[in-house]
N, C-alpha and C positions, 0 to 999 in steps of 0.2 A: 504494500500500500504506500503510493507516494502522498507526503504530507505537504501543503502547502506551507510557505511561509506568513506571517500576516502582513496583510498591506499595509502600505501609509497609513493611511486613515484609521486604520485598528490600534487598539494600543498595544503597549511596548509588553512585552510577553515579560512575566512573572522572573526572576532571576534565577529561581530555585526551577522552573519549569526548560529556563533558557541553556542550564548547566547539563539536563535532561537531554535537549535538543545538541548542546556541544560535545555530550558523553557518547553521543549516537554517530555523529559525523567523524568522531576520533575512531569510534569504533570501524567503522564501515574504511578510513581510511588503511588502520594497523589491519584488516583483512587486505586489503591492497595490497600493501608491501609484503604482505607472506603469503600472498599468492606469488605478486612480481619474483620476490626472491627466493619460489621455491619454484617458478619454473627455468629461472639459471641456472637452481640449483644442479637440479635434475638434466638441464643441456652441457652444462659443462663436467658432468659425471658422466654421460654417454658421450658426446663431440667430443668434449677435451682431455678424456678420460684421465680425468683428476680424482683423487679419492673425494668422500662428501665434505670433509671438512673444507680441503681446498675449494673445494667448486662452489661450497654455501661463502668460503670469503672472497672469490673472484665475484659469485655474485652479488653480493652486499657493496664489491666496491665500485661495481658497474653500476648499482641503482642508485646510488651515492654521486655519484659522477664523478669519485676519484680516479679512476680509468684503472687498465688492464693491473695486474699482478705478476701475472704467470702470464708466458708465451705460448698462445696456441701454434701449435705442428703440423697440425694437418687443415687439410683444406673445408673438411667440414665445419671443424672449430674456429675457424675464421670468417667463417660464413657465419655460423649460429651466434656467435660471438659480436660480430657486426648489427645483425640486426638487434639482437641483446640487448645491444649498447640504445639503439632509435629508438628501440619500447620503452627502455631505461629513462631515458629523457621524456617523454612523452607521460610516460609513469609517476615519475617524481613530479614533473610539475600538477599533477590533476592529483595530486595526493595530496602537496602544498594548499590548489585552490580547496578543496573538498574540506578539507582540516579547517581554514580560515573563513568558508562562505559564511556561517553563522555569526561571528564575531563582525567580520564587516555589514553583514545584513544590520544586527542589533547597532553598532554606531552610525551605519546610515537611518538606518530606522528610529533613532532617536532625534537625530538633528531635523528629523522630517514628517516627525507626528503633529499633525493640525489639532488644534486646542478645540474644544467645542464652545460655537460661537453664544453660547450666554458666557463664556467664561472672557470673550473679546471686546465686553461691552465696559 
């Protein structure tokens, strides 16, 4: 079920309700990242055939965007490892926005809540 945010015009959501809504986005985003970095994980155990520790920290430093660790050898783990890298970036930033949409909704949402007009008189 997707939940709407509230409009302008609604008021500004409860803080204890808001922490509710920010504990849901952090959550949904920590599911991201361990998906992202267990399908590295898992590429660079078969492509790069690195054991799991190695391939869980090649992949950790690829979603990071610290860049490679270990040098891939063969042609497939340069391949897998390249596009890795594109998801990687792609990944991390919509993990960023996802984590912060709630926070900048509520500071926009605050600066732009209209007062109800007996309260403008």
């Amino acid at each position: 079920m997707i939940r709407k945010l509230e409009h302008r015009k609604q008021k500004v959501l409860p803080f204890s309700k808001f922490l509710l809504r920010l504990a849901g986005f952090g959550l949904f985003s920590f599911l991201l990242i361990v998906f992202s970095a267990g399908i590295g994980t898992l590429g660079y155990y078969h492509f790069g055939l690195l054991n799991w520790l190695d391939s869980f920290y090649m992949s950790c430093m690829i979603l990071t965007g610290m860049g490679p660790v270990i040098e891939m050898k063969t042609e497939a783990a340069k391949i897998f490892s390249s596009f890795y890298a594109l998801y990687s970036g792609v990944a991390f930033l919509s993990v960023i926005a996802i984590f912060f949409a709630p926070i900048v909704h509520r500071l926009l949402h605050i600066l732009h809540v209209e007062e109800p007009e007996e309260n403008n008189r």
